[in-house]
C-alpha positions as CSV (number, residue, x, y, z in Angstrom):
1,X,31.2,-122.7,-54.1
2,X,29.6,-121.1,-57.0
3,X,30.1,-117.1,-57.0
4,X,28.9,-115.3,-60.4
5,X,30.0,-116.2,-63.6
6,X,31.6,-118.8,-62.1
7,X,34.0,-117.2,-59.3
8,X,33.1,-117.4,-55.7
9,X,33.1,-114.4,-53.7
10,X,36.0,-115.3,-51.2
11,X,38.0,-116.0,-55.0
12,X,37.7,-112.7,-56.2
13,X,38.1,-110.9,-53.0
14,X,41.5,-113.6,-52.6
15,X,43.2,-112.6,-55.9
16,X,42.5,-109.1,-55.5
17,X,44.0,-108.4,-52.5
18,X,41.3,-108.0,-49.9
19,X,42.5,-110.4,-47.0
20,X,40.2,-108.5,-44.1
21,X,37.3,-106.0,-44.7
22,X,37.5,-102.7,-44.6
23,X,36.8,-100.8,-41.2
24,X,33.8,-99.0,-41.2
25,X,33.0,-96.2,-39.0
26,X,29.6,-97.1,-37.2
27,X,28.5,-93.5,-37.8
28,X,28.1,-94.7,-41.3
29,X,26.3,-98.0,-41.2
30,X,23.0,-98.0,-43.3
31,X,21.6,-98.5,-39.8
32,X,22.4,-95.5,-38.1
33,X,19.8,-93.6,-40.2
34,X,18.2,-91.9,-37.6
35,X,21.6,-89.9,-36.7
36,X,23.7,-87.9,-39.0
37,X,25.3,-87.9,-41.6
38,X,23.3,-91.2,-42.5
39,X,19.8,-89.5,-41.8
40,X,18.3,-87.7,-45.3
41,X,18.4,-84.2,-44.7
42,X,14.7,-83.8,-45.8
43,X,11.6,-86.7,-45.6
44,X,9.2,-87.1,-48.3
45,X,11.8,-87.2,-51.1
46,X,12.9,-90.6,-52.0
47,X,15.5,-91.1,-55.2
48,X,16.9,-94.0,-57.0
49,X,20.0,-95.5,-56.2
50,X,21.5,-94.8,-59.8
51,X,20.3,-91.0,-59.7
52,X,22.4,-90.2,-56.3
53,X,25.1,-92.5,-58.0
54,X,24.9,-90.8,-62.0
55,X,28.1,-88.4,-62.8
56,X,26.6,-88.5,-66.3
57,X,25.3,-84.8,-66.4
58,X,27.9,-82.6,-64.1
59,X,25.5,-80.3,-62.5
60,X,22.9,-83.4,-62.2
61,X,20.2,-81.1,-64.1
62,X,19.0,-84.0,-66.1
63,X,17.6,-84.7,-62.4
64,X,16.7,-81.5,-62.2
65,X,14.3,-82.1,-65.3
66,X,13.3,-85.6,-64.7
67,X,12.0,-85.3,-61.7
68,X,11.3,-81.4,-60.8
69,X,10.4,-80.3,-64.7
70,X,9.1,-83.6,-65.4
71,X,10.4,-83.9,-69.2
72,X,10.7,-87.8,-69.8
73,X,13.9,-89.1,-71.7
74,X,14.3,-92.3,-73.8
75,X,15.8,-95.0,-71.6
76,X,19.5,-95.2,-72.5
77,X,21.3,-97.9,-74.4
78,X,23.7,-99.3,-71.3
79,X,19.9,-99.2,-69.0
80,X,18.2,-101.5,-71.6
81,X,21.3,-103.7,-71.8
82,X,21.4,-104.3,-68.4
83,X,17.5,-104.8,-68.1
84,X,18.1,-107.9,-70.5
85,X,20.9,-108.9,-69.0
86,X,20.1,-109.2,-65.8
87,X,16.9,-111.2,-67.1
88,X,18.7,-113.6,-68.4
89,X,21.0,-114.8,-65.4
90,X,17.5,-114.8,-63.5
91,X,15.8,-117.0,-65.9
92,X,19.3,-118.8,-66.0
93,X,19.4,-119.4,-62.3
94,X,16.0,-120.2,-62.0
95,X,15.8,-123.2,-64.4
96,X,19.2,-124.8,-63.0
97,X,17.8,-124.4,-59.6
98,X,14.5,-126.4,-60.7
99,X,16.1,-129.1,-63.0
100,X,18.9,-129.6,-60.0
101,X,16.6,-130.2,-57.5
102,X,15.0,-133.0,-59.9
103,X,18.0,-134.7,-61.4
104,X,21.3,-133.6,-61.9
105,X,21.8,-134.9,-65.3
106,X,19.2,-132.6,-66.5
107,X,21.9,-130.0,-66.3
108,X,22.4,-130.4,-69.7
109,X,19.2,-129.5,-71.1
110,X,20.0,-125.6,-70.0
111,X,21.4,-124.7,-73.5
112,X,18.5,-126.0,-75.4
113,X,16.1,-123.3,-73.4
114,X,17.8,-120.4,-74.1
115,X,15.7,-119.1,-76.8
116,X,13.0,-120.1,-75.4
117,X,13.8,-118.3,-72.2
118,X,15.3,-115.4,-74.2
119,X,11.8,-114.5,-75.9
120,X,9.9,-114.6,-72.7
121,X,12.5,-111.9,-71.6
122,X,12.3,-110.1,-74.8
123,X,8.4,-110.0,-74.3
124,X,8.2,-108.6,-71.0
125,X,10.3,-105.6,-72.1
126,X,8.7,-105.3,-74.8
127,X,7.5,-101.7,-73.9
128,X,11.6,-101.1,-72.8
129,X,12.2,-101.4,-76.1
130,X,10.2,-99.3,-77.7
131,X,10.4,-96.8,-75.3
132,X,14.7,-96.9,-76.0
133,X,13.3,-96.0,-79.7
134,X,15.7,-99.8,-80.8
135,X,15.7,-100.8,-84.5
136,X,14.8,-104.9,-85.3
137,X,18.5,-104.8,-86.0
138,X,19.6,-103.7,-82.5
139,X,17.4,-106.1,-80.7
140,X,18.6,-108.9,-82.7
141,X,22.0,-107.5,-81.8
142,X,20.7,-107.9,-77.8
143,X,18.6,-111.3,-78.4
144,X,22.3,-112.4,-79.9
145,X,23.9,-111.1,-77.2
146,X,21.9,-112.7,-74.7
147,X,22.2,-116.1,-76.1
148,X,25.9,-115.9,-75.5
149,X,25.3,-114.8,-71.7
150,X,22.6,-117.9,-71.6
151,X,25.3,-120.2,-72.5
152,X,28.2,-119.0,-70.8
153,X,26.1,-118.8,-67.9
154,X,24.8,-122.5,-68.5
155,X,28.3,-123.9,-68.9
156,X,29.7,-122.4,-65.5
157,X,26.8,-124.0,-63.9
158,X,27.5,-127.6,-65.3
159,X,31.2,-127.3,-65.0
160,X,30.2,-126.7,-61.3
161,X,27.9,-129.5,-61.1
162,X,30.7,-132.2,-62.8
163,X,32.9,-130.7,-60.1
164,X,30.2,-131.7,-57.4
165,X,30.1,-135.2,-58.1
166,X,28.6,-137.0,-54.8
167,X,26.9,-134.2,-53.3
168,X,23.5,-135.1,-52.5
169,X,20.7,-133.7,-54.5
170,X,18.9,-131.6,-52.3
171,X,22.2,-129.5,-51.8
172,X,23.5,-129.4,-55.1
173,X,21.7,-126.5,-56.3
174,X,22.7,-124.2,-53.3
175,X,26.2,-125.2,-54.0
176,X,26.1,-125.3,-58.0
177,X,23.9,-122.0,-59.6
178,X,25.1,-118.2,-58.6
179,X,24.8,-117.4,-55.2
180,X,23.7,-113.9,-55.4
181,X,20.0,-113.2,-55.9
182,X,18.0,-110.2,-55.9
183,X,16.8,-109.1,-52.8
184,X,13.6,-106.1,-52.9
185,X,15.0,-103.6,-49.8
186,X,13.5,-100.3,-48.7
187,X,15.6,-98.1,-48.4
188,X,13.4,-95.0,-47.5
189,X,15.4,-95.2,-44.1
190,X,18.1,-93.7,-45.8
191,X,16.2,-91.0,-48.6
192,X,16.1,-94.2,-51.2
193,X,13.3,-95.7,-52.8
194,X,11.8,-97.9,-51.3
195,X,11.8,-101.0,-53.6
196,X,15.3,-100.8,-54.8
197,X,16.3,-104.2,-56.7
198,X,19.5,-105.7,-55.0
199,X,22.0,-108.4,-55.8
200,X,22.9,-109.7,-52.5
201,X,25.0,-112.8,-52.1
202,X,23.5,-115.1,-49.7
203,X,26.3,-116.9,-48.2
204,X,30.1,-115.6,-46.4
205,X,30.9,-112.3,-46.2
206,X,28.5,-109.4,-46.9
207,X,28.3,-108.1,-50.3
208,X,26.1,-106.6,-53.0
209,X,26.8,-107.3,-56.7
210,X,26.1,-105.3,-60.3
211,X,26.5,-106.0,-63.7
212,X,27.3,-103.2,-65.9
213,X,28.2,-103.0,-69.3
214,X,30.4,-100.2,-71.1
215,X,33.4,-98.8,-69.3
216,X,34.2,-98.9,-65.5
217,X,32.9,-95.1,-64.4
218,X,33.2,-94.1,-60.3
219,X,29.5,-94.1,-60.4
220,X,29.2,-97.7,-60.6
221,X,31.7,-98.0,-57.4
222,X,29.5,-95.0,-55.6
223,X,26.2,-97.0,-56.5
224,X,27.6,-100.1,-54.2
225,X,27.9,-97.9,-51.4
226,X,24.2,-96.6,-51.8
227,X,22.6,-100.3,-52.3
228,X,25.5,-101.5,-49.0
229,X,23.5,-98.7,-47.3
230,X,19.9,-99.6,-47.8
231,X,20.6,-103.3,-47.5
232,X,22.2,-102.3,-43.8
233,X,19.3,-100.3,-42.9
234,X,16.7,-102.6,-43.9
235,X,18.3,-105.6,-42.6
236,X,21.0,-104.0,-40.0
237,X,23.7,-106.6,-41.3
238,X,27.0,-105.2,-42.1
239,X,27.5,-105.0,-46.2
240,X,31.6,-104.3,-46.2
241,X,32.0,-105.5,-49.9
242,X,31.0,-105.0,-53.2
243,X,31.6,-106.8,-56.8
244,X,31.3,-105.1,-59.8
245,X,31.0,-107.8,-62.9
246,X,31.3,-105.7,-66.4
247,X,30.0,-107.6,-69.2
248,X,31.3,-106.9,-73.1
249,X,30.8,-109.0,-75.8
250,X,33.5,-108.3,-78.6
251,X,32.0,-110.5,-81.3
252,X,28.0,-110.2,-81.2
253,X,26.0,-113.7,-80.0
254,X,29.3,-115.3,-78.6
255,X,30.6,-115.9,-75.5
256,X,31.1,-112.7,-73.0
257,X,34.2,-110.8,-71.8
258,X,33.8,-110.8,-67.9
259,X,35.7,-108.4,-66.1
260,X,35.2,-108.9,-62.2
261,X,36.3,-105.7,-59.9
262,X,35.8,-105.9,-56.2
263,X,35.1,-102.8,-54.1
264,X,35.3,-102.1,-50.1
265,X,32.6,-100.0,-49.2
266,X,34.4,-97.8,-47.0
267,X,34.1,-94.6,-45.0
268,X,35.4,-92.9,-48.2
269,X,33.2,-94.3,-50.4
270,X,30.0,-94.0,-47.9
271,X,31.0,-90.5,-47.4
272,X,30.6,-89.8,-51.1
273,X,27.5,-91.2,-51.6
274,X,25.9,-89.1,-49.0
275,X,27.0,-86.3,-50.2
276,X,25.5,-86.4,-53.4
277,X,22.1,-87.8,-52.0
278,X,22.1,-84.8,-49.3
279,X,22.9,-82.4,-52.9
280,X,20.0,-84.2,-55.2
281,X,17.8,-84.2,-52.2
282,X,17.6,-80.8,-51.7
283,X,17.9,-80.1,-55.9
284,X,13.9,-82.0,-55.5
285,X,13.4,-80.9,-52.4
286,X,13.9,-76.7,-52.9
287,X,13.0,-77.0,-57.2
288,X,16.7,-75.6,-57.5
289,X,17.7,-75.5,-61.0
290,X,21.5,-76.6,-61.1
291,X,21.7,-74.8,-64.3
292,X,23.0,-76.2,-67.8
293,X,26.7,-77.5,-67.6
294,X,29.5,-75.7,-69.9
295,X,29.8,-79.1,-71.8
296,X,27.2,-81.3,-72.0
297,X,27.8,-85.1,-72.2
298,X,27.4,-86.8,-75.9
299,X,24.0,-88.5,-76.1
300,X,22.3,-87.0,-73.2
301,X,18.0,-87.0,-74.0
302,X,18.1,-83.7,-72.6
303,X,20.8,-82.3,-74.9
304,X,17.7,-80.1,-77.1
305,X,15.8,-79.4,-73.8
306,X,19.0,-78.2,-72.5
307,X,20.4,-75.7,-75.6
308,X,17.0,-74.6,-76.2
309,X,17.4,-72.7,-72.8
310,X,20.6,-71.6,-73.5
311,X,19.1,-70.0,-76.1
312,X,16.5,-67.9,-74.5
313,X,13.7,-70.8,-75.9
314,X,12.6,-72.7,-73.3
């Protein structure tokens, strides 16, 4: 069975050690929402997985200003990367899935699409783009970029299908493409929005999936747990298991480095996450400034806003 970028779930899970899932106090099941600590400690305020998740600024003010202040920031680098990204293994999946369910042997054809596909991508974030302020140079870095993820992508998918041989056709794409797909889920239930976008994988155990790119951080593990949570209150199946695929590409426009890192989603890790949405709740909720941190991460788009203050200017 297919996983994503070519490794099953039950592989990844196998060579890293996790032989049982984690237990999981029902207390903290994305379905207990109505009792604490699951429940949001105010209604009416609904926040985005990755804000409750985000370490990036250490009192969380560029929440603060986002969302209370309303000062808008340039969309970072990593975000538009993994916009793209992730646009590409859907436009990936979806041909493979169509040709497969046609004729096997049109497997091969995936390659040739990719700028094609690629362009249309491109297009629709179009407005991304401009918005992340990106140079022609930079988005030729990312259309290279994404012509290496295209092709990696396309051979796992055929070295799946030649290792299929005999299945019959109307299975072959369920047992050959990615198996995790993005799932809309509302996770208002649990203070949320209520259209996050969630890679679930449809078949064996429970888990959500996300690509990054850049360095491992414990937001990205802390994020699971918040997607785990909304996908169990929306859908009251258990979610004990997250995978965390971190994309790099050392030379630009060839194939990628993927490093895959499974996560339990624990009581620990719940725990965590709840904290920090009961703290940004009420930072929305009550308009309470966190104040400006001592040292303020490099390239945050609210460095100015932010030093201005400090300054008595703002």
């Amino acid at each position: 069975m297919y996983g994503i970028f070519g490794r099953s779930l039950s592989d990844i899970l196998r060579e890293q050690g996790f032989t049982h899932p984690p237990e999981v106090s029902r207390e903290l099941r994305g379905w207990e929402y109505n009792r604490h600590p699951v429940r949001p400690p105010v209604r009416g305020v609904l926040l985005p997985v990755s804000s409750v998740a985000s370490d990036y600024c250490p009192t969380a003010r560029d929440l603060y200003l986002a969302r209370v202040v309303g000062i808008s920031r340039p969309p970072s680098l990593p975000l538009v990367k993994g916009v793209l990204y992730h646009g590409v293994l859907e436009a990936v999946i979806t041909l493979a899935t169509n040709l497969l369910s046609r004729d096997p042997a049109l497997v091969g054809k995936i390659p040739a699409r990719g700028s094609e596909a690629i362009r249309r991508v491109l297009s629709e974030h179009e407005g991304l783009l401009r918005r992340a302020g990106l140079g022609a140079r930079d988005v030729e870095g990312l259309r290279l970029n994404m012509l290496g993820l295209w092709n990696f992508e396309a051979e796992r998918i055929a070295e799946a299908v030649r290792g299929l041989r005999g299945i019959p056709r109307e299975k072959l794409a369920f047992r050959a493409v990615p198996v995790a797909s993005e799932r809309r889920i509302d996770g208002s239930r649990v203070g949320l929005s209520e259209r996050l976008s969630v890679d679930a994988f449809r078949v064996g155990l429970p888990a959500v999936f996300e690509m990054k790119t850049g360095k491992p951080r414990e937001s990205h593990r802390l994020a699971l747990a918040g997607y785990a949570l909304a996908y169990e209150s929306a859908r009251r199946e258990p979610v004990d298991f997250g995978i965390l695929a971190y994309v790099d590409f050392p030379v630009v426009g060839e194939a990628p480095k993927v490093t895959r890192v499974a996560c339990p989603i624990d009581d620990g890790l719940r725990a965590r996450f709840l904290e920090e949405r009961d703290r940004k709740l009420e930072i929305v909720s009550e308009r309470q400034d966190p104040g400006v941190p001592e040292r303020c991460p490099k390239g945050c788009g609210f460095w100015r806003v932010c030093r201005r203050e400090r300054r008595g200017r703002f």
